[in-house]
Structures are given as structure tokens and as C-alpha cells.
C-alpha positions in Angstrom: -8.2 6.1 14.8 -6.6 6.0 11.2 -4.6 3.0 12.8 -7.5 1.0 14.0 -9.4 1.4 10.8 -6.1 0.2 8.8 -5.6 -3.0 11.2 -9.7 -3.8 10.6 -9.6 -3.7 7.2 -6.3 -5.2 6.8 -8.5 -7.9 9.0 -11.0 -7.6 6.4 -8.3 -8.2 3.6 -6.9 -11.6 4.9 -9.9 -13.5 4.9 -10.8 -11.7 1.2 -7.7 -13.5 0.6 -8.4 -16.5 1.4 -12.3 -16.9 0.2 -14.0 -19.0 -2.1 -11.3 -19.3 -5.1 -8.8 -20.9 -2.4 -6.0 -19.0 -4.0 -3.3 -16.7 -2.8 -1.3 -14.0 -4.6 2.7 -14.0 -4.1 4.9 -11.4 -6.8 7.7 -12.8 -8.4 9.6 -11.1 -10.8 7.6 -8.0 -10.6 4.5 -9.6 -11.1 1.2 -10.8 -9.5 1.2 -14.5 -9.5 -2.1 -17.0 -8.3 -0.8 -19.7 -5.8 -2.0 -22.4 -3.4 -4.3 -21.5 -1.1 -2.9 -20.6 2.5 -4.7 -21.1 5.5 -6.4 -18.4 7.7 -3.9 -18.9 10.2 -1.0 -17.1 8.5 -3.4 -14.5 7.8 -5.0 -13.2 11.4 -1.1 -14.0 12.6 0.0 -11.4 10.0 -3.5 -9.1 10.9 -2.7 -9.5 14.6 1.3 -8.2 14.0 -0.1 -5.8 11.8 -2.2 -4.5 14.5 0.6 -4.4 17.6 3.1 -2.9 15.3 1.0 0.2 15.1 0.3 0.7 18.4 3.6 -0.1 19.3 4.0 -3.4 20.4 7.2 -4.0 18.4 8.0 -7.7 20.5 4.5 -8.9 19.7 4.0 -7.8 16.4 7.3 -10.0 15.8 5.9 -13.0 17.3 2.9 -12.7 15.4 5.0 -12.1 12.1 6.8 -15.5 13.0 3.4 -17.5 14.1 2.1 -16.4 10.3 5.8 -17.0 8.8 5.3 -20.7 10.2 2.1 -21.3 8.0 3.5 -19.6 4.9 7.1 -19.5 4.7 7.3 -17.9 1.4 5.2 -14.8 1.7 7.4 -11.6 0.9 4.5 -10.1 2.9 5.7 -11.2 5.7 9.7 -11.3 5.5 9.3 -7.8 4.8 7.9 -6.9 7.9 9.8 -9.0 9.9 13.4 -7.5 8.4 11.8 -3.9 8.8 11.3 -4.9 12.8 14.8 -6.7 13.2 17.2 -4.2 11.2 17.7 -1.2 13.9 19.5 -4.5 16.2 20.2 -7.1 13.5 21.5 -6.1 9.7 22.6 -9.6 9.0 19.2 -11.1 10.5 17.4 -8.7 8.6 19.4 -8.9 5.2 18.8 -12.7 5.3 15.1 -12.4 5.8 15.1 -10.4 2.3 17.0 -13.3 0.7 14.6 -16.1 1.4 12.6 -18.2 -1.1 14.0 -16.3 -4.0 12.1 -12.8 -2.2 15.2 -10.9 -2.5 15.2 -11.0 -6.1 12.0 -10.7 -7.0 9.8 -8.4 -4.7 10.0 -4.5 -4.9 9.1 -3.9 -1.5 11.9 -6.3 -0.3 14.4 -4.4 -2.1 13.0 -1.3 -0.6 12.9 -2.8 3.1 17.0 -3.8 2.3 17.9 -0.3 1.1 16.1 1.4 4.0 17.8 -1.0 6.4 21.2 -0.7 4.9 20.8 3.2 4.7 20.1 3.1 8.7 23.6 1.7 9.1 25.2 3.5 7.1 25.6 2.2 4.0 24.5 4.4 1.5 26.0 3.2 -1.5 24.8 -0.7 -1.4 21.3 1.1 -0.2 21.5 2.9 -3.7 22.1 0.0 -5.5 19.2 -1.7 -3.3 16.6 1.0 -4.3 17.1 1.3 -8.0 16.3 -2.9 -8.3 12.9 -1.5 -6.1 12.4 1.0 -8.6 12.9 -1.7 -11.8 10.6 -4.1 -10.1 8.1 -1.3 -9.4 8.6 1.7 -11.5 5.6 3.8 -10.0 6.5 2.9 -5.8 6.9 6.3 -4.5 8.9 5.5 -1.0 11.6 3.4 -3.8 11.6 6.6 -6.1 11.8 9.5 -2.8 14.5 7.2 -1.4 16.3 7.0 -4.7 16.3 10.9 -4.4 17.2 11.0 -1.1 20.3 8.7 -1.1 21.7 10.5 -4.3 21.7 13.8 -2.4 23.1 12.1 0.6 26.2 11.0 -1.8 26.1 15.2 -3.0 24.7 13.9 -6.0 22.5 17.1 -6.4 21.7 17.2 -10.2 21.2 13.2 -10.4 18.6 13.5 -7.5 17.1 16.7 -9.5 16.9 14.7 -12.3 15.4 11.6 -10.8 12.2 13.7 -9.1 11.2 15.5 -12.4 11.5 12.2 -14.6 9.5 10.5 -11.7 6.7 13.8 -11.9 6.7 13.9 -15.5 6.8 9.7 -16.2 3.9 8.8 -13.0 1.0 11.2 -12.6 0.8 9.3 -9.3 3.7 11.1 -8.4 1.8 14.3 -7.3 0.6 12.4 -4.1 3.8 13.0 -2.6 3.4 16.6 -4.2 4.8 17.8 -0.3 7.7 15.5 0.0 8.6 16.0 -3.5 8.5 20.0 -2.6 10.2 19.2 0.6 13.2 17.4 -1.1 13.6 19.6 -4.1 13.9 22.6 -1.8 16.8 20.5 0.1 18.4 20.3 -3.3 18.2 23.9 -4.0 15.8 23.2 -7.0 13.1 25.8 -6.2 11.6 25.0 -9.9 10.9 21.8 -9.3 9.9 22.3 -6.0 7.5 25.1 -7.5 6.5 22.6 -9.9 5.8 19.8 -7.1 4.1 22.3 -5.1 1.2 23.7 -7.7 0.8 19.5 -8.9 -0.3 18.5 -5.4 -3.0 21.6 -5.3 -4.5 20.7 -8.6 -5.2 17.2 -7.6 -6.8 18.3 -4.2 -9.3 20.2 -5.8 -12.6 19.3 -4.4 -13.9 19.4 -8.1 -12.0 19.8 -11.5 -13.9 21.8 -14.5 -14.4 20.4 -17.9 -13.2 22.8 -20.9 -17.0 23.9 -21.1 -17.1 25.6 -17.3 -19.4 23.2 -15.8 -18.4 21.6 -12.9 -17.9 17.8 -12.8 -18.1 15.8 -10.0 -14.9 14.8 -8.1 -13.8 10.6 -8.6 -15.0 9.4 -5.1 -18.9 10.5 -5.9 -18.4 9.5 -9.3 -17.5 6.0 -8.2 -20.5 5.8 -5.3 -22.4 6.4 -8.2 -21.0 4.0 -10.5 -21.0 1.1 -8.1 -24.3 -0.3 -8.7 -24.1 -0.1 -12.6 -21.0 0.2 -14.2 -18.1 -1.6 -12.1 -15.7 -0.8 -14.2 -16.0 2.6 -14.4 -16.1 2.9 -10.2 -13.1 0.9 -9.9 -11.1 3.1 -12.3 -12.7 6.1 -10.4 -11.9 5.3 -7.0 -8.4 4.0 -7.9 -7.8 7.5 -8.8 -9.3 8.4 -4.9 -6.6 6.2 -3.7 -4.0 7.2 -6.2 -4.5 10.5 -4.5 -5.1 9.3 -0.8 -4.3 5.9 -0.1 -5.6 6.4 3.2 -9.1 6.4 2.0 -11.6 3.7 3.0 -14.5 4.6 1.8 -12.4 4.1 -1.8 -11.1 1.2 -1.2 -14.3 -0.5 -0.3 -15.9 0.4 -3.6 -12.8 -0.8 -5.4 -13.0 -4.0 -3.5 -16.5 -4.4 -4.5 -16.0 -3.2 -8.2 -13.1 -5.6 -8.4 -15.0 -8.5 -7.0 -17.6 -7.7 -9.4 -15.5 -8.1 -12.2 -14.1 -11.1 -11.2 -10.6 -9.4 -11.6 -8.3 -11.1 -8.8 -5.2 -9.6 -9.9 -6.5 -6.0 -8.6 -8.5 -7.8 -5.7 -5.2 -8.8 -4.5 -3.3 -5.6 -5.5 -6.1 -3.5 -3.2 -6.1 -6.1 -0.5 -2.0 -5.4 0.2 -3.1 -1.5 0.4 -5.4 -2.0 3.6 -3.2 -2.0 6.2 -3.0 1.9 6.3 -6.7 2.2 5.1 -9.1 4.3 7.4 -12.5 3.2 8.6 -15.1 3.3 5.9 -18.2 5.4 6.1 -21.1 4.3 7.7 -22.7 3.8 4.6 -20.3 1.5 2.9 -19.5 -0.6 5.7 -22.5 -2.5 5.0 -21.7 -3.2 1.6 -18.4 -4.5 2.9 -19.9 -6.7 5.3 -21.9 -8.4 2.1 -18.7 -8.9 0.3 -17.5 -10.8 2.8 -21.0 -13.0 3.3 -20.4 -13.8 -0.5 -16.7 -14.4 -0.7 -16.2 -16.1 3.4 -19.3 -16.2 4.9 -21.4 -15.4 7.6 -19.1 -15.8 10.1 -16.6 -13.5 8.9 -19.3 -11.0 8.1 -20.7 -10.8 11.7 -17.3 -10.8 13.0 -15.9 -7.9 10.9 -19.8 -6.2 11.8 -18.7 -5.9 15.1 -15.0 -4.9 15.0 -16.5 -2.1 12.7 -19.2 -1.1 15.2 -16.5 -1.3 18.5 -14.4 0.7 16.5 -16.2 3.2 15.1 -17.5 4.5 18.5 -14.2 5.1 19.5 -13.7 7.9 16.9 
């Protein structure tokens, strides 16, 4: 069901993209950067691939990719996910979808998608070179830094992979949410330290509650950040960013940061939470709602009523 409630809110996402500001968000050069407004057809193209590739539809997902492609030509979005679908038959057709409209040397996750892609045929050693330009335009991406790690033990590179994990632990507390693949590849390296180290990290951040240095319990970020929604926005985004820094996967989190975000008027993290939907859950009964407003107020009714009952349909099937 995880899939569903990632393709529904991605769903969600697009036409959040595309509300009243008639704006659109491309990176170049490691940043976030406002452009012309792109029409709803390149979104529900990219929502519809989105939705095939999970369920494993990899022909249609690709024809959807190219339908949305054909609205917005420049969106790394997009080439990314095309190249990710034509690399196991196609290097070449893949590597040239990276290097269109200037992507290739501005967009982390393109540089990712060419060093995955280039590690699957064998080329381990442009694939490093590919990953450490993720890593510069993205410091904090944790498939570019555990694929950095990866490929350096691949080449016996043992200490520099070592190395790279703990200055990754110690330099991103975001790191920990990969506490068990960061275990799991310190333990292939023989570092049983830092796999110790990665190990106890994950626990402490999946306490249900932490303790502050009087005893008393404290509520854990996702309630904080329910309760900080109708009065302090900023305080709920910073909370459930913290939810998400731990479990991307969490709807109910993302919907309060969406709101919070909106609330502040801050596009720049509207559009940084939008790109995270796609491997969202289903939101809680009790915040679905409040999703369905923000999408009254920033699309309309239309797109309210529709998402209403994709959410209902959807959340039966669980």
C-alpha cells in the first residue's frame, strides 16, 4: 500500500506545483531555482509514470516519462527517471539523457542516476568519479554518499570507504537514517567500530520519546508538530522535517510540512517536500482533510474533490 500512497501524493505534489504562483522549481548548480510555470500536463504524465513504474509497468511508465518530457523538456525530474529506466538495455541512451539542457552538470540526482548506471556496466571507476560530483552538488544525499562507500570498496579501497561513512556520520546527523545500511557496509569492510557506531545511532533516533537532562519525558517530533500546526508554523515544519529526516516514508509528516510551508509562504521548501512524495505513505485519516484544503486554496476545488476520492479508494484497500 506504501506504493499507492507514494503515487497519490506524488499526484498531490504536481498540481501543488503548479498552483496559484504559476511557478515551477528546476536545480541548477546545486540550487533551487523559480521558473516559468509548466502546464499540468507534464505533471499527471510524470504522476501517471510514476505510478506504473512502481507496480511494474516499466514500458508505460516510459511512455508516460516521454508524454511529460514533451511538455517540459528541461526537467532533471524527468531525464532522471527516464535514464534510470533505459540504462539495464541502453548506456549511451541513458548517459545522453543525463547530459541534456545543461542537467548533467548541474543536478545531484543526475550525477547519481549516471554513476548507478555506469556501475551496472561495469564501470566502476567513471561511476566513482560520477558520484563524488553527486556528493558536491548535494553533500547530505545519502544513496550519493552509500554509493560513494560502496564503489571504493568495490576498487579494495577499504580505509577510503571507512573513512568516507564516519566523515558522512559525524558531518550529517541525517546520516543515522541509514543507521542499517551504514552497519551493513561497515561490517563488509571489516570496521566493526563503525559499524557498532552506526548501529547504536539508528536506535537512539527511533526512540519513541527522547528525555530532556531533567528526566521528564518530551514528546517525540511528529506530536510536537500536530501540535504546532495551528500556531506556530515554523516550529511544525522544523519538527516534522526531523519526522522525515528520520522516515521519509512518512505521510502524515509530510502533510504538516506541506501545510507549515505553505503557511509561511516558503516555496523553496514547498518545492524541496513536493520532490520527496513519490515514496510518501498514505496520510492518516485525520490529516487527509487538511490536505484536501491545501489543495482548495492553492488549485481548487476540482483538484481537492479529485485527490478526496483517490484518498478514500485508496485507503480501503489497506
Amino acid at each position: 500500500m506504501r506504493l499507492l500512497g507514494g503515487a497519490l501524493l506524488l499526484g498531490a505534489a504536481a498540481v501543488l506545483g503548479c498552483g496559484a504562483h504559476r511557478t515551477t522549481e528546476r536545480v541548477f548548480d546545486g540550487h533551487t531555482v523559480v521558473g516559468p510555470y509548466i502546464e499540468p500536463e507534464a505533471y499527471a504524465a510524470f504522476a501517471d509514470g510514476v505510478y506504473r513504474e512502481a507496480h511494474g509497468d516499466t514500458a508505460g511508465a516510459l511512455r508516460s516519462y516521454r508524454r511529460a518530457q514533451a511538455s517540459d523538456s528541461d526537467s532533471p525530474a524527468i531525464a532522471v527517471r527516464i535514464a534510470s529506466l533505459t540504462c539495464s538495455t541502453d548506456l549511451e541512451t541513458a548517459l545522453a539523457e543525463l547530459d541534456t539542457s545543461g542537467i548533467g552538470q548541474s543536478y545531484a540526482p543526475a550525477w547519481l542516476e549516471r554513476a548507478r548506471c555506469l556501475r551496472q556496466h561495469g564501470q566502476s571507476e567513471q561511476a566513482l568519479v560520477a558520484v563524488r560530483r553527486a556528493v558536491m552538488l548535494d553533500a547530505d544525499a545519502p544513496d550519493a554518499n552509500l554509493l560513494a562507500a560502496q564503489l571504493l570498496r568495490e576498487q579494495q579501497a577499504t580505509q577510503a570507504a571507512s573513512a568516507w561513512l564516519f566523515a558522512w556520520l559525524l558531518a550529517d546527523p541525517r546520516a543515522l537514517t541509514r543507521g542499517a545500511s551504514i552497519e551493513a557496509e561497515a561490517r563488509k569492510l571489516g570496521d566493526r567500530e563503525l559499524a557498532e557506531l552506526a548501529r547504536r545511532g539508528e536506535s537512539a533516533i527511533r526512540e519513541p520519546a527522547l528525555l530532556d537532562p531533567s528526566g521528564a519525558a518530551e514528546a517525540p517530533p511528529l506530536e510536537r508538530a500536530r501540535q504546532a500546526s495551528a500556531s506556530d508554523p515554523a516550529l511544525a515544519l522544523d519538527e516534522a522535517r526531523r519526522v522525515l529526516a528520520a522516515n521519509p516514508r512518512d505521510g502524515d509528516a509530510l502533510v504538516i510540512a506541506l501545510l507549515a510551508a505553505h503557511r509561511l509562504g516558503d516555496e523553496r521548501v514547498l518545492g524541496e517536500l513536493l520532490r520527496t512524495a513519490a515514496t510518501t505513505s498514505l496520510p492518516g485519516a485525520d490529516l487527509a482533510p487538511l490536505m484536501i484544503e491545501l489543495l482548495r486554496h492553492r488549485v481548487g476545488d476540482g483538484a481537492a474533490e479529485t485527490w478526496a476520492e483517490a484518498y478514500r479508494v485508496r485507503s480501503t484497500r489497506r
